[in-house]
C-alpha positions as CSV (number, residue, x, y, z in Angstrom):
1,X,-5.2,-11.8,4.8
2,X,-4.9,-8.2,4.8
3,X,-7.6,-6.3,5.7
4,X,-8.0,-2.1,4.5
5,X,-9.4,0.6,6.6
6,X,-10.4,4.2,6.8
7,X,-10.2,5.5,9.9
8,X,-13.7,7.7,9.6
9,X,-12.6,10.0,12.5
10,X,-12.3,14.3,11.3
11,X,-8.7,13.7,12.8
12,X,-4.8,11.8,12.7
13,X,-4.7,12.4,16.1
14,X,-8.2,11.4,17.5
15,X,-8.0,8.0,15.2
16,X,-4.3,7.4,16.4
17,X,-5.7,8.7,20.5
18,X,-8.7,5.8,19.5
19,X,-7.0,3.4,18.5
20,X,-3.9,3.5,21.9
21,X,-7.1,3.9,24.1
22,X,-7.7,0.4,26.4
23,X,-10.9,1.7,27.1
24,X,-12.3,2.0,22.7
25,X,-11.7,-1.6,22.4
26,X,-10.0,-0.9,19.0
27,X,-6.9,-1.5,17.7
28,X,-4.8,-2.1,14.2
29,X,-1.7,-3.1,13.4
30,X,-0.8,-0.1,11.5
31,X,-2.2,3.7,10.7
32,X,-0.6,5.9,7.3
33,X,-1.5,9.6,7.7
34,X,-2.1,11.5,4.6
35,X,1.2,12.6,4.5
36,X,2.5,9.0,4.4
37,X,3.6,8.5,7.9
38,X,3.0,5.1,9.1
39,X,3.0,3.9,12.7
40,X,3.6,0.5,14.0
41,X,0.9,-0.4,16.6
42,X,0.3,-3.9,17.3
43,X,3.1,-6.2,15.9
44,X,1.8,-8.5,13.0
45,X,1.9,-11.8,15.6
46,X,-0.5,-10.4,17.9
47,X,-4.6,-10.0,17.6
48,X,-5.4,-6.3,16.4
49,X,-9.3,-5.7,17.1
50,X,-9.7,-4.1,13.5
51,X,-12.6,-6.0,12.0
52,X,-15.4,-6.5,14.3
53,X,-18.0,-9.1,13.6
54,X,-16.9,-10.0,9.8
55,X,-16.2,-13.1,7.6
56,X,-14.5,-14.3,4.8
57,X,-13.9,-17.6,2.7
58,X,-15.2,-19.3,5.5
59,X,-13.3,-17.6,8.2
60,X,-15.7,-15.9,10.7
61,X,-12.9,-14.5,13.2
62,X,-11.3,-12.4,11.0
63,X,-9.0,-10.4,13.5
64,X,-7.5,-13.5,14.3
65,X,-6.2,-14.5,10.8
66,X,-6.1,-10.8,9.3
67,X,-3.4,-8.1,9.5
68,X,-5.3,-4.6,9.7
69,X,-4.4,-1.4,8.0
70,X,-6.2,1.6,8.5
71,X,-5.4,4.7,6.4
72,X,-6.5,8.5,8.0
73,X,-9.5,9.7,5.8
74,X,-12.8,11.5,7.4
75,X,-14.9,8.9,5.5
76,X,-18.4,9.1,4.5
77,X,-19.9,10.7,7.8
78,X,-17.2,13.6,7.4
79,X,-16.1,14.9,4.3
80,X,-15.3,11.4,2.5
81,X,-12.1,12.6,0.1
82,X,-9.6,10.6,-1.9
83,X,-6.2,9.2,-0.6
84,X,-3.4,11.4,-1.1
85,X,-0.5,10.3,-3.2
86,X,1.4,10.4,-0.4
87,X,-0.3,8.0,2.0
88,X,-0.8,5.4,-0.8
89,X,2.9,5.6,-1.5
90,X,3.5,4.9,1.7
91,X,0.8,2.1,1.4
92,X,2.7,0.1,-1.1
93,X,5.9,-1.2,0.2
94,X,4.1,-1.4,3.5
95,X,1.8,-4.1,1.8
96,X,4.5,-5.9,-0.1
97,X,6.2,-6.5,3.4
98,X,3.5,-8.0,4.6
99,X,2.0,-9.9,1.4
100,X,5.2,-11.8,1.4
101,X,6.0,-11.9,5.0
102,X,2.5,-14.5,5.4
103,X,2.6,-15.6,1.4
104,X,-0.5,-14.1,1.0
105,X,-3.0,-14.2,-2.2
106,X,-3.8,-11.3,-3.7
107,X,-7.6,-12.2,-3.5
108,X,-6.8,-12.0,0.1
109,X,-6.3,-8.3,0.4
110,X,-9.4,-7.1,1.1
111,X,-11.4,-3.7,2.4
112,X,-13.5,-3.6,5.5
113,X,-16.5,-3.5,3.6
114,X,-15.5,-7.1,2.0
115,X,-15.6,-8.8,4.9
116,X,-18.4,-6.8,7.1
117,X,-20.6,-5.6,3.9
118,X,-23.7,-4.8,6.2
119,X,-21.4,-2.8,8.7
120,X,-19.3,-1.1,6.5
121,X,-18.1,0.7,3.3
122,X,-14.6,1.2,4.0
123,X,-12.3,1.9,2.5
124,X,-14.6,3.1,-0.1
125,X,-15.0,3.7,-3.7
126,X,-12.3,6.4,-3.9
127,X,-9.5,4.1,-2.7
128,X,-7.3,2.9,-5.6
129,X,-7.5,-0.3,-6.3
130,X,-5.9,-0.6,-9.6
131,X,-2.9,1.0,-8.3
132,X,-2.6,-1.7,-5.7
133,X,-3.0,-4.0,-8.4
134,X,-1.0,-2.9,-10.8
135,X,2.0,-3.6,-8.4
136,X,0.5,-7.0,-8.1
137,X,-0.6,-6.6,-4.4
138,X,-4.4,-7.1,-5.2
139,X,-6.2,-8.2,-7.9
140,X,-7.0,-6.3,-11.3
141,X,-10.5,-5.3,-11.9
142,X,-11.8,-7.7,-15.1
143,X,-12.7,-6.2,-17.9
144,X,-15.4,-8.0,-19.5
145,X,-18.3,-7.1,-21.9
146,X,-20.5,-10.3,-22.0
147,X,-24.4,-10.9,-21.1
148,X,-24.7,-12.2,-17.4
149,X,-23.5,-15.8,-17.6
150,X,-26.3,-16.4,-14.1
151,X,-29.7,-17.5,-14.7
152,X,-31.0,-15.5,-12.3
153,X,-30.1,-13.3,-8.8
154,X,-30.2,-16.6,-7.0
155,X,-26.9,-18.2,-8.9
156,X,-24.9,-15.1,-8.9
157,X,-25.6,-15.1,-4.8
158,X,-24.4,-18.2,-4.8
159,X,-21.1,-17.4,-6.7
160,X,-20.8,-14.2,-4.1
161,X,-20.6,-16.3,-1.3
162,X,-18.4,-18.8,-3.2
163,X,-16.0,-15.8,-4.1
164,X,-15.8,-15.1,-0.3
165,X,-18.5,-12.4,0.8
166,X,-21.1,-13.1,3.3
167,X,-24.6,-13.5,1.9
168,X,-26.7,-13.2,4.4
169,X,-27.6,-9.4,3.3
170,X,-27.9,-9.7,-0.5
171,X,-28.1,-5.9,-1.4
172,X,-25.3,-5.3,1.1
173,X,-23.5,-7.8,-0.2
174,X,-24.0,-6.8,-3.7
175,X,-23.3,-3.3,-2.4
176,X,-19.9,-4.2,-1.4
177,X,-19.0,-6.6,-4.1
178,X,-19.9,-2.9,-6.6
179,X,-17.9,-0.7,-4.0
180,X,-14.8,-2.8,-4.3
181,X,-14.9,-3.8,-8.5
182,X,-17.5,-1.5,-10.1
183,X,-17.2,1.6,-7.9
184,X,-19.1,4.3,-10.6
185,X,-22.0,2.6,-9.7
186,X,-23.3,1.3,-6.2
187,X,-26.9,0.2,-6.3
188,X,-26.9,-3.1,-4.5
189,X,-28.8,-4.1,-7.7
190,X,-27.2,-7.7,-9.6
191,X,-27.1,-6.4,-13.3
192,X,-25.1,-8.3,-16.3
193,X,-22.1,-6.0,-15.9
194,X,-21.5,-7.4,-12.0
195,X,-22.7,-10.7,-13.0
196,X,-19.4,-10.7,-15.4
197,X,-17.4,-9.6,-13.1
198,X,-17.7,-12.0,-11.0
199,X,-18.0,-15.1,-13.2
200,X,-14.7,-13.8,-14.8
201,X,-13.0,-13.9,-10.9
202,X,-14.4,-16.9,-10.4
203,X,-12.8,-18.4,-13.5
204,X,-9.5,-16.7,-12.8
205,X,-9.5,-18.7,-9.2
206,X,-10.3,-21.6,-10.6
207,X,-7.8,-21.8,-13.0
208,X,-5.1,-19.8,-10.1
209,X,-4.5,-16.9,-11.5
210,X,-5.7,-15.3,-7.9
211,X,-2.3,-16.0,-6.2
């Protein structure tokens, strides 16, 4: 899997100082500046510490199965702003290398907030996802207009978690699954629109059109 960051730091050069430094802990295996430089940091064979305590599908160490992007941005705690042309240029063939270097699914590329949802909200609502997806490198946000197919909170949880998130924190959960498909709105509230959304996922994996 691939996992997407911002770096959250007011700086290029105090996330790329962070993310050298032995003694932070933290690593990735690549960084893309705003202006679309990209640096190598940990080659993709070896463990980057990008995702902390996180799951997904069933895998709970995620830095060992996960290649880790992180893309410069201040984030919410210091002037949250969208990603520059530029950068996300630069994010796109970087992806496809990797997508088909490890053959992986689309439903596979994934933000930090995915697979840590009561940690984290990166990369955010203002990273574009439809531009990923529109190059086929994640998947396209259904468009659906249909009461919720659940009969109540309890089976659309149980979907969530079938989808790939980690339940354990509904609201962040539902939080993150909004952050990443229905961004206008982020509530941590299960309405008929996110209900949907999901179900119409769910039926696209089923039937593997998620590849």
């Amino acid at each position: 899997m691939v996992v997407l960051h911002y770096t959250g730091m007011e700086s290029a050069e105090a996330a790329l100082e962070r993310l050298c430094s032995e003694e932070a802990g933290v690593s990735a295996h690549y960084l893309i500046e705003e202006d679309g430089t990209v640096h190598r940091l940990v080659r993709e064979d070896r463990r980057a510490w990008h995702a902390g305590k996180s799951y997904w599908r069933g895998i709970t160490d995620v830095n060992s199965a996960s290649v880790g992007i992180e893309l410069v941005n201040p984030g919410h705690e210091f002037g949250y702003r969208p990603f520059p042309d530029a950068q996300m240029e630069a994010l796109l063939p970087l992806l496809a290398e990797i997508v088909q270097r490890h053959d992986i699914p689309r439903a596979n590329v994934v933000g930090h907030s995915d697979v840590a949802p009561a940690r984290k909200e990166d990369p955010g609502e203002l990273f574009d996802w439809d531009l990923l997806a529109a190059h086929r490198l994640a998947l396209k946000t259904p468009r659906v207009s249909m009461p919720s197919p659940f009969e109540n909170d309890g089976a659309f949880f149980l979907a969530l978690e079938r989808w790939g998130y980690d339940i354990s924190d509904q609201t962040a959960a539902c939080r993150a699954f909004q952050r990443r498909w229905r961004p206008h709105i982020i509530d941590g509230q299960v309405d008929g629109e996110c209900s949907a959304m999901l179900f119409s996922l769910l039926l696209d994996r089923d039937s593997g059109k998620t590849r």
